[in-house]
C-alpha positions in Angstrom: -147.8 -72.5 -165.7 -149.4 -75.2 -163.6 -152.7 -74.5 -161.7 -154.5 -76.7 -159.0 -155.8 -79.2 -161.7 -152.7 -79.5 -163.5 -150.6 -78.3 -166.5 -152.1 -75.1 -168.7 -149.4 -76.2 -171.7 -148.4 -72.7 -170.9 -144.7 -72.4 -172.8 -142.8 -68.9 -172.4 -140.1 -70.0 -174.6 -139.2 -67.1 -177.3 -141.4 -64.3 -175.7 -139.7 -61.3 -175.2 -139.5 -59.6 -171.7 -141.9 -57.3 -172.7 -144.2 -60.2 -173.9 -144.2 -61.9 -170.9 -144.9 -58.7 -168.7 -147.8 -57.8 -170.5 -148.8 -61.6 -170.5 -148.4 -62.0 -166.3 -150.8 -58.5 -166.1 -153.2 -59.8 -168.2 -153.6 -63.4 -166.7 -153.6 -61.5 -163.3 -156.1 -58.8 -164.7 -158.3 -61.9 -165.5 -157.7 -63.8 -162.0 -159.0 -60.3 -159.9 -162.1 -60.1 -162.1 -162.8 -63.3 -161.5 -162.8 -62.9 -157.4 -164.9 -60.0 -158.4 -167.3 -62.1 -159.6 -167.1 -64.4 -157.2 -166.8 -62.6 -154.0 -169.1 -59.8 -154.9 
């Protein structure tokens, strides 16, 4: 996963697709709360 300032050493490899599902939710669970915060 890269983000605006560069490389998170984020590495998928071996997850399961169940894994990775729960893993996108969270990190975009995360990213709304944080324009919560922001924007609020």
């Amino acid at each position: 996963m890269y983000l605006h300032n560069g490389s998170q050493d984020y590495d998928l490899m071996g997850f399961t697709q169940e894994q990775i599902t729960r893993d996108v939710l969270d990190q975009f669970e995360s990213h709304r709360q944080l324009l919560g915060r922001v924007y609020s």
